[in-house]
N, C-alpha and C positions, 0 to 999 in steps of 0.2 A: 413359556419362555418368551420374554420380550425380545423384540423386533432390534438386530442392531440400531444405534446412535449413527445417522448421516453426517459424515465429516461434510464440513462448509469451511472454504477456503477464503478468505477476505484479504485480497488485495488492495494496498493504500489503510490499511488497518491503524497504522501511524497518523492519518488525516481526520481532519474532523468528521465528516460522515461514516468514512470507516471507523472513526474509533467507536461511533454509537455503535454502529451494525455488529462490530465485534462484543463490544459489550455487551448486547441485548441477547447475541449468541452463547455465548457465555455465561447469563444469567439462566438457560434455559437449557442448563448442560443434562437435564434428564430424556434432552429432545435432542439434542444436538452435541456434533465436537465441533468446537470452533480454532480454526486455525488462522492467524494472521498474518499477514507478509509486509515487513514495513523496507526502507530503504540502507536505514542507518541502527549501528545499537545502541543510539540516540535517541530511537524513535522508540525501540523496540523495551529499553527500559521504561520510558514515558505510559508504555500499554502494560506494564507489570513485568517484564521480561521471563516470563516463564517459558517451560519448552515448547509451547503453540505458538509460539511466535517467530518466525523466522526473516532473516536479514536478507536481500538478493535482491540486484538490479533483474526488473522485469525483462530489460532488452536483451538479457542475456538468458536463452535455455537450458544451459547445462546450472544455471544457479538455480534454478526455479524447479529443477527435477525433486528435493528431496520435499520441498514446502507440496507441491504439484500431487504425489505420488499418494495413493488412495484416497482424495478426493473425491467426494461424488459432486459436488456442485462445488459451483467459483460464482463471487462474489467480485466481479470488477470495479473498484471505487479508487484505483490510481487515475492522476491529470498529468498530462503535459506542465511543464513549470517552465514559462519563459523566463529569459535572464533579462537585464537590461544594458544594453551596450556602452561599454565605458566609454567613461569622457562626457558622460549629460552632466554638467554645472545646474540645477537648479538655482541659483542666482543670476543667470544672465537669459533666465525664464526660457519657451519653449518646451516642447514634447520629449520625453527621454524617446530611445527605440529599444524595443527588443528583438530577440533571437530567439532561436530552440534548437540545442547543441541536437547534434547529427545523430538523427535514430529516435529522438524525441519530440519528432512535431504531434500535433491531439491526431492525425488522420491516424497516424502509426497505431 
């Protein structure tokens, strides 16, 4: 009798390096279940939107419970995404600034 399939969890699965990682998972579904966590169902069509793919802000836990739940390993490959603070004119030249809305700095 073969050895269960280790579910692998890929967060940021919607991003470029996640999308390979999930990919490469997913090519090798005799070895693995691959599951993806993207942010939008934007993303999560762009990845095939099949039922391995799930939608849900990371900073939230009660989202991440149903993607989360029998897992045996995670794959963390989400980033921090700074904004850039309105009001930079690129015509009257200088540096834009950015932010990281509240809960989303890279230390988090």
């Amino acid at each position: 009798m073969a050895a269960p399939r280790p579910t692998v969890l890929v967060t940021g699965a919607g991003g470029r390096t996640g999308q390979i990682v999930f990919s490469k998972l997913r090519e090798r579904s005799d070895q693995f279940a691959a599951r993806g966590l993207v942010r939008s169902e934007e993303s999560k069509q762009k990845i095939g939107g099949a039922d391995d793919v799930y939608v849900a802000d990371i900073r939230e836990a009660e989202h991440l419970a149903p993607a989360v739940q029998g897992a045996d390993a995670l794959v963390i490959l989400t980033s921090a995404s700074p904004k850039m603070k309105p009001g930079f004119d690129p015509t009257k030249g200088g540096r834009p600034e950015f932010y990281y809305e509240d809960g989303a700095y890279p230390e988090q």
